[in-house]
N, C-alpha and C positions, 0 to 999 in steps of 0.2 A: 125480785128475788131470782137468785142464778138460777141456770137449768141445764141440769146434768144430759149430755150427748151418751147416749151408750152403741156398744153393738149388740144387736136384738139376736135372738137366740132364729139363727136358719137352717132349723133342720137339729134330727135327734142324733143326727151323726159329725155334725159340723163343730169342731172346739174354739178353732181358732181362724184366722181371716187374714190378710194383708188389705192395707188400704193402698188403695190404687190410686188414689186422685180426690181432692179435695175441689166440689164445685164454686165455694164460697172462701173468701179470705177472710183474715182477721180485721176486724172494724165493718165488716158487711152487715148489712140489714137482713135478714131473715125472716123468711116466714114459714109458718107450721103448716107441714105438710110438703114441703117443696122439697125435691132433691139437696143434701147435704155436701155427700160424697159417696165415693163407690168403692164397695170393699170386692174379693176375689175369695172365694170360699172352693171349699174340693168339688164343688160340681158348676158352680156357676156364678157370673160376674152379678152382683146387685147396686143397685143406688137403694141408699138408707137414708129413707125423710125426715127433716127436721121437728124435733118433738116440740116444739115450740117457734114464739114469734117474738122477735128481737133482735138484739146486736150479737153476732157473731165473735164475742170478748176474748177468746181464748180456743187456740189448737192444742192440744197434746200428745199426739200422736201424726209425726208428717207423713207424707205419701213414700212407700216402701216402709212402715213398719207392719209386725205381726205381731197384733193382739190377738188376746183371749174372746170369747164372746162374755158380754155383759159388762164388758170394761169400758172405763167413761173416757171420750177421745177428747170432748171440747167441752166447752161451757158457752151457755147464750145467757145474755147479761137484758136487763133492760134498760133504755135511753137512759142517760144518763150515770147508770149505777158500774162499777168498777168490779174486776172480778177479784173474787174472795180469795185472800192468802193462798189458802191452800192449793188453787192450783195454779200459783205463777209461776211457781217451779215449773220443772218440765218431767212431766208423768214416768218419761221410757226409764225404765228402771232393768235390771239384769235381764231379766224373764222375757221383758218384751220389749227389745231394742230397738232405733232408728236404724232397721237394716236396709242392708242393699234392694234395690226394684228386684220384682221377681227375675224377673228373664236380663240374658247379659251376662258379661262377664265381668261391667264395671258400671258405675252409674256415671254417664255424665255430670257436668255441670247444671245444676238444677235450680228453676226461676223459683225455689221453695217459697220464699220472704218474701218476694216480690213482687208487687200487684201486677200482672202482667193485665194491659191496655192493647183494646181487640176492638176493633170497628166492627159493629154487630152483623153485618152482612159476611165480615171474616169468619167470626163465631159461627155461624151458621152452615158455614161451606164447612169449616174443619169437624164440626160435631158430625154432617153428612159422613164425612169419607175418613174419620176415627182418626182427625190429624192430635198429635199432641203437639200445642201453641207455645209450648218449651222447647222446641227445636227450631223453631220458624224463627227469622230473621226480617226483625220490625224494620220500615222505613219511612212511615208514617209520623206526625208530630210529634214530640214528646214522645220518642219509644214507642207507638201505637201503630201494633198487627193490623196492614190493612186488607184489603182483598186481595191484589196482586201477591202480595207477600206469600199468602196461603196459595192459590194458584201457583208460583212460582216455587214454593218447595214441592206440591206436588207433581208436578212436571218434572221436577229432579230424581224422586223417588220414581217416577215411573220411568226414567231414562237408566236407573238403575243405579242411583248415587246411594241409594237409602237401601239395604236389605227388603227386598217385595215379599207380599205374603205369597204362600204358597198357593196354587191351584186350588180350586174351592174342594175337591173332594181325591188332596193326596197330602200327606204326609209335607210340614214345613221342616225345610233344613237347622239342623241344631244351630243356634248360637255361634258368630265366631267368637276365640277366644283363641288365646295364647299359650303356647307348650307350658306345660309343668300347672298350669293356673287350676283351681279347683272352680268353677262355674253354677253359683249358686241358681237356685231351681224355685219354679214357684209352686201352687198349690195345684195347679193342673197336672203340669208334669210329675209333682210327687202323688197325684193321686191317680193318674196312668198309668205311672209305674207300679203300684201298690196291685190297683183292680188285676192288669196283666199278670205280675207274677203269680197271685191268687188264682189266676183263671188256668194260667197255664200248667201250676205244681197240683189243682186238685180237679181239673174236667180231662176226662179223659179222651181227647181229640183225636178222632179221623180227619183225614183230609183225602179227599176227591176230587178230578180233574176232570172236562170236557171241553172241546172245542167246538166253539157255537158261529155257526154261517149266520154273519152278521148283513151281508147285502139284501136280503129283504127290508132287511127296519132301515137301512140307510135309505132305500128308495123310499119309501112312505112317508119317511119324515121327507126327503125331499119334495114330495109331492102335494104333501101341507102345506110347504114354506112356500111354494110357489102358488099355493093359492091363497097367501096370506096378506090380507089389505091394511095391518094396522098400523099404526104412527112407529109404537114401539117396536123393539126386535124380534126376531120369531122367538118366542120362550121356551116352544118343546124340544127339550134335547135327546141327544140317544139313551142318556140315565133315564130318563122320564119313561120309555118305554121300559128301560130293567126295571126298572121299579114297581108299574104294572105287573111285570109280567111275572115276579117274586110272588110279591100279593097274591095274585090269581091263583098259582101252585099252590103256594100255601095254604089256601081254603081246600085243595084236596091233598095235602100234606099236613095235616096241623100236628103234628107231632114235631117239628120242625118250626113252628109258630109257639111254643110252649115252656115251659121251664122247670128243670127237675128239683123238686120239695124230698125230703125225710118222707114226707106222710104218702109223696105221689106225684105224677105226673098233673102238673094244669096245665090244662089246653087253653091257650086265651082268647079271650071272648073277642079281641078286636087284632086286628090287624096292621100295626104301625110300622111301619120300616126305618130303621134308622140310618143316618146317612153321614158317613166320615168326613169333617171339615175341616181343614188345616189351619192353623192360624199360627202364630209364630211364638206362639209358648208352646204347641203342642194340636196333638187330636180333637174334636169335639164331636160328640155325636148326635145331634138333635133329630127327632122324629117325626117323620109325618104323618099322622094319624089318617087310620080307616082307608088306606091306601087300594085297598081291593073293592071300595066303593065308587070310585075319584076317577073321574074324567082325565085324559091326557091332559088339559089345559086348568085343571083344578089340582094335579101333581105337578105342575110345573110353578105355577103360582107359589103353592105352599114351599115349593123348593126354595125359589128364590127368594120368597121373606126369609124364609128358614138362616139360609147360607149367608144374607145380608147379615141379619140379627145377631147371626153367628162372628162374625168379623166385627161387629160394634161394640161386642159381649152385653146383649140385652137380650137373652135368651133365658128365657123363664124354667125354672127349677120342672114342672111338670112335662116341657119338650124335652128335656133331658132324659127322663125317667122312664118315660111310658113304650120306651120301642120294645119292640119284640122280635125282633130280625132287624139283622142290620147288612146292608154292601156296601162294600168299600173298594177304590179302584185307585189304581197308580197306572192307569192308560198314558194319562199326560208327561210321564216319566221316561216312556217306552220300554217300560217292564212289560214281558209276555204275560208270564205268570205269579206267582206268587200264594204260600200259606196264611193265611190273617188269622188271628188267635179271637176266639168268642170275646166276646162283649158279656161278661155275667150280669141279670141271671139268665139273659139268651141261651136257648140253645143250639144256634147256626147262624154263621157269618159265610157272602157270599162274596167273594174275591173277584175282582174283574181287570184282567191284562188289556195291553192297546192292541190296537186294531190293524191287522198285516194283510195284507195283497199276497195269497200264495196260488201256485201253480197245481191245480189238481186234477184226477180224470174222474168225467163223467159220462158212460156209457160209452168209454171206450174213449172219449176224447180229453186233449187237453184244454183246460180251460183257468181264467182267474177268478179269484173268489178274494172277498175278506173275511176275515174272522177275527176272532177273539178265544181266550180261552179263561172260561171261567172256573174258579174251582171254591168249592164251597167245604168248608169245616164243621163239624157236629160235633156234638156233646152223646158219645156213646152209652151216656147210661140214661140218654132219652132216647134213642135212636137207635140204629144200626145199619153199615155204609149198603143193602141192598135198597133199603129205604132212602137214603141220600141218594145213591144211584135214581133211583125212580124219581126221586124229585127234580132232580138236572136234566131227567130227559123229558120230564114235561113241561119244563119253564122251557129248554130249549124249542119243543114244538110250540110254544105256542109264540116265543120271539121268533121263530122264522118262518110263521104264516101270519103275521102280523096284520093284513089283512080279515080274517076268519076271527083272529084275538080282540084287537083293538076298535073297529071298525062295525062289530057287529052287536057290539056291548050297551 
């Protein structure tokens, strides 16, 4: 007996989905419980497991359309059995068409029909480093993806043949596209734009500015790296101490850790930071939990699952949801400073410029320093900027005694 594929209902706010990628083709073996394919919803990317075990008989919906949730994409057939009239048609009906890939301006040429053939060691590398095996060019038998092949587009994409994602924690460049062209958008972008403009037309934002003497943490981390014996690369970076050093404030700022309700201010109970990650649809912002409890090298860790996961899109609906302060930086840009618009229902985002060699006097002399200048945003009807003020100058003390902060915790 056939058996109806749906999209499962994710989340009380989520309607509709785009399918990103279909793991299975038609005439595939299946089994219940195993990855199907992976839909793109307004907060995060999901694989949705097959309800059953069987032949893969029928797709109804290809990669780039936008269904509803609860709607049936495929049918799984069993050995032998043919799939039922009714869905040989092909489902996309007005409402919910074979559209364009979310992101782009135009969809390539696409292996949709085509059973694409991947030497499993191919497979493996390209699922690591998020290759889609529809742009790779087979040279292997019979059309078949083989290891150099994936190596060898990678290599071009990194020499910069391929648009590269952006810096793990700045903002990715839009889309190219063509004058006059309208540039259709996926569920990220239209739901970054949504939250933003909400955030921006109903909180009513201060924005505050300080310049923080950054050559203390820079010597410290250098002094870790250089005592560092491991195989892999030194992991703690200069974020990993802002990060810290947020957290920390915030345990004696929690009014700035909090979010404003009708009924009240809640102060929240934990501490997660959330952290800006680019990816080439748009912003994402996954959170590191309990950050004011976390070791330099237990923030660094969670970073970087964090920011991998984050570029895979296999970042789970509750990292998404749980931050409560977020920093975000466009250092890598060589932006000094910059305004960042809260993250609802936050109420402070902490803005961080790169990092400048300036000439200043100290007791009379000249001397060089780095810095940075951080500027951080509130929600005034949690706050108020004397209380922001106070908070930057105590994240600032305690980032540039980084010894006395870090060190003795």
């Amino acid at each position: 007996m056939a058996s109806e594929v749906i999209v499962p209902a994710l989340g009380e706010v989520v309607e509709e989905v785009v399918i990103l990628k279909w793991l299975k083709f038609e005439g595939d073996r299946v089994t219940r419980g195993e990855a199907l394919f992976e839909v793109e919803s307004e907060k995060v990317n999901t694989e949705i497991p097959c309800p059953a075990s069987g032949i893969l008989g029928k797709i109804l919906y290809p990669k780039g359309a936008k269904v509803r949730v609860t709607t049936v994409v495929a049918v799984i057939v069993a050995e032998g059995e043919t799939v039922p009239e009714k869905y040989r048609a092909s489902a996309a009906g007005p409402a919910e068409q074979k559209a364009q890939p979310a992101e782009g301006p135009a969809a390539p040429a696409e292996k949709k029909l085509e059973r694409l053939k991947v030497a499993p060691v191919a497979r493996k590398i390209a699922e690591k480093e998020g290759v889609d095996l529809s742009l790779v060019t087979p040279t292997g038998p019979h059309g078949t993806i083989m290891k150099k092949d994936v190596e060898d587009y990678l290599a071009q994409r990194k020499q910069g043949k391929e648009a590269p994602i952006a810096a793990p924690e700045a903002p990715a460049a839009p889309p190219a596209a063509m004058a006059g062209q309208t540039v259709p958008v996926g569920m990220m972008r239209l739901t970054i734009a949504r939250r933003m403009a909400k955030s921006a037309a109903t909180v009513p934002h201060i924005y505050l500015f300080s310049e923080l003497w950054m050559d203390p943490v820079l010597e410290v981390r250098e002094t870790l790296k250089a005592s560092y014996s491991g195989k892999d690369p030194f992991p703690i970076s200069v974020n990993d101490f802002l990060l810290k050093g947020v957290a920390l404030a915030l345990r004696e700022y929690p009014y700035l850790n909090a979010q404003w309700q009708e009924e009240g201010i809640r102060l929240m109970e934990e501490v997660n930071i959330g952290l800006a990650v680019a990816l080439e649809a748009g912003l994402t912002v996954p959170a590191l939990r309990n950050v004011d409890r976390l070791s330099l090298w237990e923030i660094a860790r969670q970073r970087l699952d964090l920011v991998e996961r984050a570029r895979q899109g296999k970042l789970q609906k509750a990292e998404l949801e749980r931050g409560t302060f977020t920093v975000t930086s466009l250092a890598g840009f060589g932006i000094s400073y910059f305004t960042a618009i809260i993250n609802p229902p936050q109420s402070g985002i902490l803005s961080v410029g790169m990092t400048q060699e300036k000439l200043v006097l100290k007791d009379g002399q000249v001397a060089a320093r780095k810095t940075a200048v951080l500027g951080l945003s509130i929600d005034h009807r949690v706050s108020d900027g004397t209380y922001g003020a106070a908070f930057l100058d105590a994240l600032k003390k305690k980032l540039e005694n980084p010894i006395a902060t870090f060190m003795l915790l």
